[in-house]
N, CA, C and O atoms as a CHARMM CRD file, in Angstrom:
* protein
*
  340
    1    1 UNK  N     49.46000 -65.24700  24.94800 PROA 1      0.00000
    2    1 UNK  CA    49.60500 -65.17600  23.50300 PROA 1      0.00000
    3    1 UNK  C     48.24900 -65.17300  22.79200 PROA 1      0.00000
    4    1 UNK  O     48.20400 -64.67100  21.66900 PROA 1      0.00000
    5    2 UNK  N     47.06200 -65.72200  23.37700 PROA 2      0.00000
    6    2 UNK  CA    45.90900 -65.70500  22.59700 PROA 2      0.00000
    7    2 UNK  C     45.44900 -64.57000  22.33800 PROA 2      0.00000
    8    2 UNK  O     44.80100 -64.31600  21.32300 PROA 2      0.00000
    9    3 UNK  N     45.96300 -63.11400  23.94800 PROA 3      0.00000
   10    3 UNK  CA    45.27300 -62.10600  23.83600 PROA 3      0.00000
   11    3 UNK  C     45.87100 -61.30900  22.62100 PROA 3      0.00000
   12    3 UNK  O     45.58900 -60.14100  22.35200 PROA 3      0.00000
   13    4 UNK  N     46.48100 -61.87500  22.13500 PROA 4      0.00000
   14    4 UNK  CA    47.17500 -60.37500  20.88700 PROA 4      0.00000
   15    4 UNK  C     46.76500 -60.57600  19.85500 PROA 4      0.00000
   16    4 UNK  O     47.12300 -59.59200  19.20700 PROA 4      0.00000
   17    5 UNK  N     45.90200 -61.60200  18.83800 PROA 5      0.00000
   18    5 UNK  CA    44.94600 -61.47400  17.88800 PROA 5      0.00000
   19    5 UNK  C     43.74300 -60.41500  17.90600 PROA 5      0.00000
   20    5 UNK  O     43.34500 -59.73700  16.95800 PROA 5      0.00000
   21    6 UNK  N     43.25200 -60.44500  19.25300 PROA 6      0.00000
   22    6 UNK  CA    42.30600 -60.14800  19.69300 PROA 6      0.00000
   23    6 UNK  C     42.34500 -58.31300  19.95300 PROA 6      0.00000
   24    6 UNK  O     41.60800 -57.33700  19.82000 PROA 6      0.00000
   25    7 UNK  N     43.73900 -58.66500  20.40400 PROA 7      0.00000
   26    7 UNK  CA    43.65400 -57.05100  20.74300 PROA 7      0.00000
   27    7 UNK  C     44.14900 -56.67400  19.40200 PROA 7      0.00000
   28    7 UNK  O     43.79300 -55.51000  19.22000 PROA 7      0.00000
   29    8 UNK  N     44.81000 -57.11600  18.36900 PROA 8      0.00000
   30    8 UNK  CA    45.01900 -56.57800  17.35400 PROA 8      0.00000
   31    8 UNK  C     43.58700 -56.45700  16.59400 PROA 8      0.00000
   32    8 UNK  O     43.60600 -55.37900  15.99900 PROA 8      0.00000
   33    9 UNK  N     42.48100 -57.05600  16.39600 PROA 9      0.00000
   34    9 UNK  CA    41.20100 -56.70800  15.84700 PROA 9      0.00000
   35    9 UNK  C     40.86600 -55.49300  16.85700 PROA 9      0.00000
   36    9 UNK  O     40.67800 -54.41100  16.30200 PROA 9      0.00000
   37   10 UNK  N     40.78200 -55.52000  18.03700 PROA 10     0.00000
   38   10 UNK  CA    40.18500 -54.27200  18.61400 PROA 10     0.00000
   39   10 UNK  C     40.80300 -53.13900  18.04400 PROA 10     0.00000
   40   10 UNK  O     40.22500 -52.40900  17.23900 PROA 10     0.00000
   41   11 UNK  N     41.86700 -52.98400  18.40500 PROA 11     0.00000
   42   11 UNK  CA    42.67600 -51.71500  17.77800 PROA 11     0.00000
   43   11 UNK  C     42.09000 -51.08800  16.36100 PROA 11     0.00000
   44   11 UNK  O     41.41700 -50.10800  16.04100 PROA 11     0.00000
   45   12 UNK  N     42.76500 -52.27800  15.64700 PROA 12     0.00000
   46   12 UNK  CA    42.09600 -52.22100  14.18000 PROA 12     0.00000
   47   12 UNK  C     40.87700 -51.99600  13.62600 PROA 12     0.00000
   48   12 UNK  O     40.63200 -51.72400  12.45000 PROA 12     0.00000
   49   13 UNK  N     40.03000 -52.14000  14.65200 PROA 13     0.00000
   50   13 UNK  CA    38.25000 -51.95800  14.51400 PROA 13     0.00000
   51   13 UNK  C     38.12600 -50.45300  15.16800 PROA 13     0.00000
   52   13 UNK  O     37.17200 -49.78800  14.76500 PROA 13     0.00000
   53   14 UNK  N     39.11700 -49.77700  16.26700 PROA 14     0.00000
   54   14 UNK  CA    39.00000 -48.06700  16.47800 PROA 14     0.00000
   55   14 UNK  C     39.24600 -47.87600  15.95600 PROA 14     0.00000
   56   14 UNK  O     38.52300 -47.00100  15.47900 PROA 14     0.00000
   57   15 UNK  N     40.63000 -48.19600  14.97500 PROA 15     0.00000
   58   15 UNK  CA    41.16300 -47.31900  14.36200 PROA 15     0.00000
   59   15 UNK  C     40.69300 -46.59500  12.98200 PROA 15     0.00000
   60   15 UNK  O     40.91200 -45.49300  12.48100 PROA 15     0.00000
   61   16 UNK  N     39.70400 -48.10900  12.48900 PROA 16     0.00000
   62   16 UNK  CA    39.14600 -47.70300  11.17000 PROA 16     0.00000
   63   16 UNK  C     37.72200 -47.64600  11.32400 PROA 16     0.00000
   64   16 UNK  O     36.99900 -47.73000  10.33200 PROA 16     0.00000
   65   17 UNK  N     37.25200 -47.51200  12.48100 PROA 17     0.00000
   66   17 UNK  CA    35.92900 -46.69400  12.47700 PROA 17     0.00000
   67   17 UNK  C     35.45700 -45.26500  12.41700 PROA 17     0.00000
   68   17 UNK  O     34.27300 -44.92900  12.45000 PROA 17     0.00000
   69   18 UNK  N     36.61000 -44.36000  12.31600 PROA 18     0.00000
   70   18 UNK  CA    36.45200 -43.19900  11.76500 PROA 18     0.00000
   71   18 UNK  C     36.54000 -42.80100  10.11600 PROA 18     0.00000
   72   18 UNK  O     36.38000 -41.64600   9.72100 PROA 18     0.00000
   73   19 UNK  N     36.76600 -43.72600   9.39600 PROA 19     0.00000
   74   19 UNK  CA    36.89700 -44.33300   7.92700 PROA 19     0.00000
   75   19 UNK  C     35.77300 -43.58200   7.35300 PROA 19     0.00000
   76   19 UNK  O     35.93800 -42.73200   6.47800 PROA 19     0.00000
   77   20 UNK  N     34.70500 -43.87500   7.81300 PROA 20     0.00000
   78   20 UNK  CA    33.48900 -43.92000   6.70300 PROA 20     0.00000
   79   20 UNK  C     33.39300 -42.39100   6.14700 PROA 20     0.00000
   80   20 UNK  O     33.90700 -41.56800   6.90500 PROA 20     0.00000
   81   21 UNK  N     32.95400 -41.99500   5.23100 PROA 21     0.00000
   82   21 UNK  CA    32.59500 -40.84000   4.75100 PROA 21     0.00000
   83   21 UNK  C     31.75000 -39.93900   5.04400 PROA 21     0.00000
   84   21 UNK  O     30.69200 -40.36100   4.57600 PROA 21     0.00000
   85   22 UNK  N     31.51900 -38.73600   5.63900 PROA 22     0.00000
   86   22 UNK  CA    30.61600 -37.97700   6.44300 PROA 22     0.00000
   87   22 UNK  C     30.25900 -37.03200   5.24800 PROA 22     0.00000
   88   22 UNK  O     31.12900 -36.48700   4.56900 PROA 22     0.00000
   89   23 UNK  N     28.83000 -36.86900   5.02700 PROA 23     0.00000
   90   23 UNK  CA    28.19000 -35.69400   4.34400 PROA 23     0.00000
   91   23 UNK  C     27.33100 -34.80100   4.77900 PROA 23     0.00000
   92   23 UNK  O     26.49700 -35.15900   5.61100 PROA 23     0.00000
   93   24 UNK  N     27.34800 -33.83000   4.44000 PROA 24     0.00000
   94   24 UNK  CA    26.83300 -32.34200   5.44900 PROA 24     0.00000
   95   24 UNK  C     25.33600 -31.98900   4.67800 PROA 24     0.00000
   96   24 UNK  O     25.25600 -31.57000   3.52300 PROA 24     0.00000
   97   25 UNK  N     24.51200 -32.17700   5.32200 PROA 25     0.00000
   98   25 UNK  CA    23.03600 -31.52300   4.61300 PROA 25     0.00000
   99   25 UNK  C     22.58300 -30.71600   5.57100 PROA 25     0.00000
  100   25 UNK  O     22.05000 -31.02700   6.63700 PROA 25     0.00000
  101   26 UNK  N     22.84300 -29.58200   5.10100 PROA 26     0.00000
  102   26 UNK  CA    22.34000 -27.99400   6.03700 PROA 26     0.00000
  103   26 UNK  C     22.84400 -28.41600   7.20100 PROA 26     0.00000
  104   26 UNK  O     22.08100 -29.14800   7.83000 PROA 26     0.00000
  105   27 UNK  N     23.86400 -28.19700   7.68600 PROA 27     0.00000
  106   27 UNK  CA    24.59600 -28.52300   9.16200 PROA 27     0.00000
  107   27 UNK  C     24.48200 -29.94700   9.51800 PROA 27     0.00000
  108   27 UNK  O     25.16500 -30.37500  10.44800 PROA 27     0.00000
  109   28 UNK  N     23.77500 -30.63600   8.94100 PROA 28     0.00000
  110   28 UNK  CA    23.60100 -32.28100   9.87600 PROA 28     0.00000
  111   28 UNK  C     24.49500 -33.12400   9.38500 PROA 28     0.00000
  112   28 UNK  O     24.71500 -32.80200   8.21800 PROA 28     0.00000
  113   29 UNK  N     25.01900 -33.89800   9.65100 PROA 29     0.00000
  114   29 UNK  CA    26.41300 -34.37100   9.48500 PROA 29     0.00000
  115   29 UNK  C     25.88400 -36.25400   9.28900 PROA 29     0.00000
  116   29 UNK  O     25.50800 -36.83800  10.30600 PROA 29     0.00000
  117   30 UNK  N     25.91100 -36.78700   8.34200 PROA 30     0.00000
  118   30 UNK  CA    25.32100 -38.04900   7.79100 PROA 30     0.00000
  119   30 UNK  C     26.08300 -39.00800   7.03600 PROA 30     0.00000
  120   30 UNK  O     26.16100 -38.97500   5.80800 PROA 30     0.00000
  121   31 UNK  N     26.79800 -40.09600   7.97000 PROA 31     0.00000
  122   31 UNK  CA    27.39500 -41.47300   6.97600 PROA 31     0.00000
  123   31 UNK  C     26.85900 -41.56900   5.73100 PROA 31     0.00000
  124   31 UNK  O     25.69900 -41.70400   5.34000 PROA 31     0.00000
  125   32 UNK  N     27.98300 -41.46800   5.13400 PROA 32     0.00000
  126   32 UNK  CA    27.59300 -41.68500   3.39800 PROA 32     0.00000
  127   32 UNK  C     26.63900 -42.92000   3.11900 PROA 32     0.00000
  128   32 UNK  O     25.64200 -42.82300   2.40400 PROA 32     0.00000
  129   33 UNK  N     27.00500 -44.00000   3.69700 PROA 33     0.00000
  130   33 UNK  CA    26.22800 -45.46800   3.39100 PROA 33     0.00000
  131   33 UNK  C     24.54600 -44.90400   3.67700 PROA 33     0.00000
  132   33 UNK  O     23.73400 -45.65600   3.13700 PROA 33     0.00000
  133   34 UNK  N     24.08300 -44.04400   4.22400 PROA 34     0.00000
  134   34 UNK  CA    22.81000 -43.80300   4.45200 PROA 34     0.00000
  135   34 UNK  C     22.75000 -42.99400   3.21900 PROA 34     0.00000
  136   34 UNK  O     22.06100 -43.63900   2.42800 PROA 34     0.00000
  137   35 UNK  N     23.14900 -41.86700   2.66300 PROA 35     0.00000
  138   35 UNK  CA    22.19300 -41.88600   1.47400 PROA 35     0.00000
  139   35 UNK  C     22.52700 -42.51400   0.61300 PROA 35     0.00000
  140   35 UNK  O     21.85600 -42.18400  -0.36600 PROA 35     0.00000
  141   36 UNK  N     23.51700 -43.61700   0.26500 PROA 36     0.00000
  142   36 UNK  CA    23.72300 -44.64800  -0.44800 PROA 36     0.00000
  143   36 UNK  C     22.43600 -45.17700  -0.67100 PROA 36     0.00000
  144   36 UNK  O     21.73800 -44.93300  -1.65500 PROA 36     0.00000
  145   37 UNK  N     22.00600 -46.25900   0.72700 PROA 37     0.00000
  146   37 UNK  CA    21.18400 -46.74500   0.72200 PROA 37     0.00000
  147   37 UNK  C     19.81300 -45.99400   0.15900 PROA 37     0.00000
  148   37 UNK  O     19.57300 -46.10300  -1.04400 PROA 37     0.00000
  149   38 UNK  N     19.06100 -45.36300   0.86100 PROA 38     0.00000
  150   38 UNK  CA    18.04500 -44.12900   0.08000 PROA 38     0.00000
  151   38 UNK  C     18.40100 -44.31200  -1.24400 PROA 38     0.00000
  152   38 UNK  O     17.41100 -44.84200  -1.74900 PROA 38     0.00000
  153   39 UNK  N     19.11600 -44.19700  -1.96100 PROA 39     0.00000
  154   39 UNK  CA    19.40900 -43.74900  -3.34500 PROA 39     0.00000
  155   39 UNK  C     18.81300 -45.18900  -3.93300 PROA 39     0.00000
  156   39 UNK  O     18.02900 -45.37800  -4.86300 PROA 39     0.00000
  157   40 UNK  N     19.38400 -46.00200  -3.16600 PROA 40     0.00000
  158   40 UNK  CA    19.12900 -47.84000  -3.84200 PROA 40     0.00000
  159   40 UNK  C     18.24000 -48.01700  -3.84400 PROA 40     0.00000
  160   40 UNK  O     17.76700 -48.64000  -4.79400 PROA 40     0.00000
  161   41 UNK  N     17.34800 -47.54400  -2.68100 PROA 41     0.00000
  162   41 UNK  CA    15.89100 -47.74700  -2.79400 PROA 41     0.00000
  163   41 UNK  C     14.93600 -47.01300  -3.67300 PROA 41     0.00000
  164   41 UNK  O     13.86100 -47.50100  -4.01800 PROA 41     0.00000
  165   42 UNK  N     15.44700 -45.55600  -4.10800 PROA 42     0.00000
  166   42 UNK  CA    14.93400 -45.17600  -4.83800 PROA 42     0.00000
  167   42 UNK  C     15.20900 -45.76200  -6.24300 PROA 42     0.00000
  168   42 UNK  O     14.22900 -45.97000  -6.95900 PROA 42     0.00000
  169   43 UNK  N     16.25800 -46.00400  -6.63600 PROA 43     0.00000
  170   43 UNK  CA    16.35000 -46.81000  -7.89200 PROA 43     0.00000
  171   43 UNK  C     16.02600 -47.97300  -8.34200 PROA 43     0.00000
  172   43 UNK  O     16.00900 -48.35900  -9.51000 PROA 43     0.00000
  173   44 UNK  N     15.78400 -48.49000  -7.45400 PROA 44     0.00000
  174   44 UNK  CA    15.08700 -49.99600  -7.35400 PROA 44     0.00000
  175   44 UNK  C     13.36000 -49.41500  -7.34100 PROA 44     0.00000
  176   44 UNK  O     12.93000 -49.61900  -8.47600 PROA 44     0.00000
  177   45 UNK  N     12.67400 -49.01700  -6.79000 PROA 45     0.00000
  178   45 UNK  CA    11.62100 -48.35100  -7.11000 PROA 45     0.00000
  179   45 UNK  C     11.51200 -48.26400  -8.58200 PROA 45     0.00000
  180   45 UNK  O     10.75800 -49.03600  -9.17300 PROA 45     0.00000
  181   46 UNK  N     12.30900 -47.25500  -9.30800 PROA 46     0.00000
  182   46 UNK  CA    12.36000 -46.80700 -10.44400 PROA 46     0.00000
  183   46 UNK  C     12.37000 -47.97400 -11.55500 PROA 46     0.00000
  184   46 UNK  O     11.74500 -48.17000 -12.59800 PROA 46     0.00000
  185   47 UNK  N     13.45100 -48.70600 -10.78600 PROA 47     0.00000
  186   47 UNK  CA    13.66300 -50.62100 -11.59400 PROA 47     0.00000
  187   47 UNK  C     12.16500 -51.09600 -11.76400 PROA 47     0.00000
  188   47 UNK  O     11.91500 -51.45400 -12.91500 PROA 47     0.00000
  189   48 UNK  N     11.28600 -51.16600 -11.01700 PROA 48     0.00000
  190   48 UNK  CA    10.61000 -51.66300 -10.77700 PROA 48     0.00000
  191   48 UNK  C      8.94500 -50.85700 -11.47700 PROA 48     0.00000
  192   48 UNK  O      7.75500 -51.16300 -11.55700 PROA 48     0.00000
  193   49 UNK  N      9.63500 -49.97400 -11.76600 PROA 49     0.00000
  194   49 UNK  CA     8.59300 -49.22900 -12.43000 PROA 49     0.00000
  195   49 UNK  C      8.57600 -49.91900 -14.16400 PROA 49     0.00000
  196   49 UNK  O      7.69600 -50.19100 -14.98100 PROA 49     0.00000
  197   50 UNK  N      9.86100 -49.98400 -14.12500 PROA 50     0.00000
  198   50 UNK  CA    10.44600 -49.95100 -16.08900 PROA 50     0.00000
  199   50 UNK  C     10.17400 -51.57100 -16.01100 PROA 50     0.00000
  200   50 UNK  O     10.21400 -52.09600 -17.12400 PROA 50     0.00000
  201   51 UNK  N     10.01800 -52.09400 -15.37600 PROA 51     0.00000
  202   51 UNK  CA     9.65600 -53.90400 -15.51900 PROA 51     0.00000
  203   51 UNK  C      8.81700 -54.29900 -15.63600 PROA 51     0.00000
  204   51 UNK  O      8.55600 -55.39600 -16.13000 PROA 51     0.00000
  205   52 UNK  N      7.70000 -53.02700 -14.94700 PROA 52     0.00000
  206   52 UNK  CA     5.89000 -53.57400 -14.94500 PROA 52     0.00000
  207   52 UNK  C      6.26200 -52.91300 -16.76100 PROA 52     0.00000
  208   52 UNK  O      6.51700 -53.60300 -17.74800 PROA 52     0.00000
  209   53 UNK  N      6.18000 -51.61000 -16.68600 PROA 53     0.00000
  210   53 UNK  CA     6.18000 -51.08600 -17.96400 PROA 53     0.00000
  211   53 UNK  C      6.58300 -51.71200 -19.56800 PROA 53     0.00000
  212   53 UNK  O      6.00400 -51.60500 -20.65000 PROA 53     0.00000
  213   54 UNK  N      7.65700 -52.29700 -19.21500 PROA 54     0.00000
  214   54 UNK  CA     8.15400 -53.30200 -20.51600 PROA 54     0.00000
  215   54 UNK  C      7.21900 -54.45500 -20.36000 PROA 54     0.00000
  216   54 UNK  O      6.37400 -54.61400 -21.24100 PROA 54     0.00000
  217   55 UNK  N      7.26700 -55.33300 -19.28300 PROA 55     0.00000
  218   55 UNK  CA     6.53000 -56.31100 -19.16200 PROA 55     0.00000
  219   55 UNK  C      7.55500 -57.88800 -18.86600 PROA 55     0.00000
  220   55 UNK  O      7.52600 -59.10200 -19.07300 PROA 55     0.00000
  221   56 UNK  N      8.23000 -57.02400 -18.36900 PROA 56     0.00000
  222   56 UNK  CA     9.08500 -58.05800 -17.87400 PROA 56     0.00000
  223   56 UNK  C      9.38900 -58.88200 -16.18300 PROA 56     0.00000
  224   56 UNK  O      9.95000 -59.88100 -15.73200 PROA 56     0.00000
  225   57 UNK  N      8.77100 -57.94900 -15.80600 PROA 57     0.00000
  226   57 UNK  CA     8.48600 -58.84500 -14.00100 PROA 57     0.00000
  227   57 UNK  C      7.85200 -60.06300 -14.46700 PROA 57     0.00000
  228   57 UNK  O      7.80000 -60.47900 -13.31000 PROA 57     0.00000
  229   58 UNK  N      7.39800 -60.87100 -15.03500 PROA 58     0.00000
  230   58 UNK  CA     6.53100 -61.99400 -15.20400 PROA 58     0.00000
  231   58 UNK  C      7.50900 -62.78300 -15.62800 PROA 58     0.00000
  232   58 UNK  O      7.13300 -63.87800 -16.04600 PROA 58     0.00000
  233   59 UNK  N      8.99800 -62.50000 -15.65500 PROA 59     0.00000
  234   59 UNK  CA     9.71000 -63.44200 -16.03000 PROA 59     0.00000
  235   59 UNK  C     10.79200 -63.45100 -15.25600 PROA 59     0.00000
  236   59 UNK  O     11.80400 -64.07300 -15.58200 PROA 59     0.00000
  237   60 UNK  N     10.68400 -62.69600 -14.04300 PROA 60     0.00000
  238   60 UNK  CA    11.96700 -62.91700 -12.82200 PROA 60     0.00000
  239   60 UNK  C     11.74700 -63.76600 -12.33000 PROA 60     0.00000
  240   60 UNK  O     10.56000 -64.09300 -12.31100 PROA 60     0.00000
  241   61 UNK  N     12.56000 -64.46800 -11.77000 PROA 61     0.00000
  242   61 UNK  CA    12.88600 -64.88500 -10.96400 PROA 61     0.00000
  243   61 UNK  C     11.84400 -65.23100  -9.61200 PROA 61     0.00000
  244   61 UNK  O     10.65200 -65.06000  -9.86900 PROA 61     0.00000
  245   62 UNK  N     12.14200 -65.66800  -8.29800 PROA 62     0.00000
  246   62 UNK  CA    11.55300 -65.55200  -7.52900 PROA 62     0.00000
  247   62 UNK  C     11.77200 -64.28100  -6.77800 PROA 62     0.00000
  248   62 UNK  O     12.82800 -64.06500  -6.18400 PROA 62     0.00000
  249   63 UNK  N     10.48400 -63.19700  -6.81400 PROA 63     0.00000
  250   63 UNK  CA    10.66600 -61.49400  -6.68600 PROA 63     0.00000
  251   63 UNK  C     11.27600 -61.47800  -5.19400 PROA 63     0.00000
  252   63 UNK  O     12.06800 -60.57500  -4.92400 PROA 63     0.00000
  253   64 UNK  N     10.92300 -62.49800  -4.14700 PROA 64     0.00000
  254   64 UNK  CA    11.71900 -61.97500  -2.97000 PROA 64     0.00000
  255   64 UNK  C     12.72800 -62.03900  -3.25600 PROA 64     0.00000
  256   64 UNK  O     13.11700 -61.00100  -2.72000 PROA 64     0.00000
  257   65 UNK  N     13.76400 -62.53100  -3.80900 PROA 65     0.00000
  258   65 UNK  CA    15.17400 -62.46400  -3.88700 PROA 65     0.00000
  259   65 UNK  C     15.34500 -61.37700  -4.98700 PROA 65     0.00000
  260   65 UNK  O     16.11700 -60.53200  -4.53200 PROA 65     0.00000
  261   66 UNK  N     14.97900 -61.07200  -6.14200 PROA 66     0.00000
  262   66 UNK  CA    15.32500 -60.72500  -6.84800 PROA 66     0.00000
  263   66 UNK  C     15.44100 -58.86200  -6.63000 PROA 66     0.00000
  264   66 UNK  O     16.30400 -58.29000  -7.29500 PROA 66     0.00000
  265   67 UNK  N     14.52100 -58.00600  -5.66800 PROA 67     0.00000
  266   67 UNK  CA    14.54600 -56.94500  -5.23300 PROA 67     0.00000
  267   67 UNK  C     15.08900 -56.56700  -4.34800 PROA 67     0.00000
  268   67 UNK  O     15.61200 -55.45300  -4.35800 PROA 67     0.00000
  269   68 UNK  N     15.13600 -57.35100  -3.33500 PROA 68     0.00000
  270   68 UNK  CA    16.37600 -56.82300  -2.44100 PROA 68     0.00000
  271   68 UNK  C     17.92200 -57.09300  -3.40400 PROA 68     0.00000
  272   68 UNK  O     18.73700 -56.22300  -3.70800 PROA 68     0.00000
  273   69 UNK  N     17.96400 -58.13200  -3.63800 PROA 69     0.00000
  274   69 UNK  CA    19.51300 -58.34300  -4.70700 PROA 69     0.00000
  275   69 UNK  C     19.87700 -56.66100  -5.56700 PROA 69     0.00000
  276   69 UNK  O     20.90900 -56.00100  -5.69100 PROA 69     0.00000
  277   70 UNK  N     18.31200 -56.44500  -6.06300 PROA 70     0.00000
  278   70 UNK  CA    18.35800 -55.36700  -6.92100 PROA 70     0.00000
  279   70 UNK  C     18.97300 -53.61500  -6.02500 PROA 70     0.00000
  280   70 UNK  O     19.44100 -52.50100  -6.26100 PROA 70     0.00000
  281   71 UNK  N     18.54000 -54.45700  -5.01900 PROA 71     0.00000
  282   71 UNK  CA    18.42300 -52.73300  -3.60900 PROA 71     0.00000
  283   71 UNK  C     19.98800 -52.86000  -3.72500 PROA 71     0.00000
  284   71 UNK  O     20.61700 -51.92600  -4.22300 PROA 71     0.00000
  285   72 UNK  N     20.66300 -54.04200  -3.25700 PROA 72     0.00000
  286   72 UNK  CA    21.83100 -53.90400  -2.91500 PROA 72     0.00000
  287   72 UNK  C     22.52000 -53.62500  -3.51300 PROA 72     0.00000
  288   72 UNK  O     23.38500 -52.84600  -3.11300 PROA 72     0.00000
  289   73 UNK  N     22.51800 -54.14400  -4.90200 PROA 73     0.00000
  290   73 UNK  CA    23.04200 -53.71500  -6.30800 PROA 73     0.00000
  291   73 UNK  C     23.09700 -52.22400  -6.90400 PROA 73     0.00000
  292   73 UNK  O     23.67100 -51.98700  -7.96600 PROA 73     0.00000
  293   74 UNK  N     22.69400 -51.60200  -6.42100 PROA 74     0.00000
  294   74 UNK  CA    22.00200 -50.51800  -6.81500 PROA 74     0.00000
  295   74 UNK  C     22.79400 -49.36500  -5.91300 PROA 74     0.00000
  296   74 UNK  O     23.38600 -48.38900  -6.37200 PROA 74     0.00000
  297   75 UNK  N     22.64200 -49.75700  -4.40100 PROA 75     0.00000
  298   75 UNK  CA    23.41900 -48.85100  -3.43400 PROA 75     0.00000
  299   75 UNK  C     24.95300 -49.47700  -3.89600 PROA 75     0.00000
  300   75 UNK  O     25.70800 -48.53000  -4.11800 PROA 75     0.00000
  301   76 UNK  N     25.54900 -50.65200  -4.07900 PROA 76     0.00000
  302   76 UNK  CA    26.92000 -50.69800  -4.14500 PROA 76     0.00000
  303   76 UNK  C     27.58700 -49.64600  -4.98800 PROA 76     0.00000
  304   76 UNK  O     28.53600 -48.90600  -4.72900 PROA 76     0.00000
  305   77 UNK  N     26.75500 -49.78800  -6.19200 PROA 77     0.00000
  306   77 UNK  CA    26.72500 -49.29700  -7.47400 PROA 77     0.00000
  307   77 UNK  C     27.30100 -47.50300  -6.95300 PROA 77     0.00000
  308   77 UNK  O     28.36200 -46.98600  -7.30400 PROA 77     0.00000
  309   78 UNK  N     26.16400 -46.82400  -5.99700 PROA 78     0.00000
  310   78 UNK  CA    25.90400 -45.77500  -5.90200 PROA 78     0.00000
  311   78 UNK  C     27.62200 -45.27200  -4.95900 PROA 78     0.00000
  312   78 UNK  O     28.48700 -44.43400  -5.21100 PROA 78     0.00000
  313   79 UNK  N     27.46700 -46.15900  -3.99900 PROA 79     0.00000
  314   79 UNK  CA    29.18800 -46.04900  -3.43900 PROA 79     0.00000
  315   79 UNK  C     30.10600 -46.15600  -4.04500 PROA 79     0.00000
  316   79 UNK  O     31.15300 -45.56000  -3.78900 PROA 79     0.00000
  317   80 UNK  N     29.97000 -46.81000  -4.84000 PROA 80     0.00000
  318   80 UNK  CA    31.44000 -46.76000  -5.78000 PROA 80     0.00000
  319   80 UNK  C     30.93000 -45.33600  -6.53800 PROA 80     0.00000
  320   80 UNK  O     31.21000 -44.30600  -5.92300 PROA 80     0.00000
  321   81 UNK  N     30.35900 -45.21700  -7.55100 PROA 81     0.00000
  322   81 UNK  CA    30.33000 -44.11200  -7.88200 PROA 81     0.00000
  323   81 UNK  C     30.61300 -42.50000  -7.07900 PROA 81     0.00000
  324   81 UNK  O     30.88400 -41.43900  -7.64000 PROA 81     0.00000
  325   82 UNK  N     30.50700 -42.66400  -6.16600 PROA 82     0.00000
  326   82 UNK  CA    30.47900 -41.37100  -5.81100 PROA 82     0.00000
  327   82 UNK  C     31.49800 -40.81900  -4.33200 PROA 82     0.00000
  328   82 UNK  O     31.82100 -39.69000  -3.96300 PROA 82     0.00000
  329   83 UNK  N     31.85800 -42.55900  -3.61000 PROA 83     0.00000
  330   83 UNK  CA    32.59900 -42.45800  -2.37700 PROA 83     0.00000
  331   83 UNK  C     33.69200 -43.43200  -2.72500 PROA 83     0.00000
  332   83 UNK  O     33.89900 -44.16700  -1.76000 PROA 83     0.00000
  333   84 UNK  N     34.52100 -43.72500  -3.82100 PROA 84     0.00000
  334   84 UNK  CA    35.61300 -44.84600  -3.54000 PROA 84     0.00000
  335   84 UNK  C     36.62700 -44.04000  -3.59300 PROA 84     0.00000
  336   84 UNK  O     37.08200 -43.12400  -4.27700 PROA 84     0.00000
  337   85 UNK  N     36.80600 -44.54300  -2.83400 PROA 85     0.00000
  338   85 UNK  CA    38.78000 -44.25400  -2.22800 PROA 85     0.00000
  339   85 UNK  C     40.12000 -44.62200  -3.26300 PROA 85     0.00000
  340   85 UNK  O     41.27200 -44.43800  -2.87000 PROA 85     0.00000
């Protein structure tokens, strides 16, 4: 009886690993979450441009947390927009 949790996650983990979203750039075939990500990083870049510029980085937070938070924020952002189901 223990084994049938178990095999019910396995199953459930093939079955929905063909899930993710595939995008085609000139024949190459690329999980959506990768240019998600790219995109986050580029916008967070961009974040980070408009903060020196206003003059507002001098009042975040502690910046290691606050830029990656921003990366992730940024790619979620980008998946929902463009890959939700």
């Amino acid at each position: 009886m223990r084994c049938a949790p178990r095999a019910a996650v396995l199953v459930a983990s093939a079955i929905g690993a063909g899930c993710d979203p595939i995008v085609s750039i000139q024949g190459a075939f690329f999980p959506a979450w990768i240019l998600c990500i790219f995109g986050g990083l580029a916008l967070t870049a961009v974040s980070h441009r408009v903060l020196v510029a206003t003059g507002l980085q001098p009042h975040l937070g502690p910046i290691a947390l606050v830029y990656p938070s921003l990366a992730i924020a940024w790619t979620m952002l980008l998946w929902l927009v463009f890959f939700r189901v």
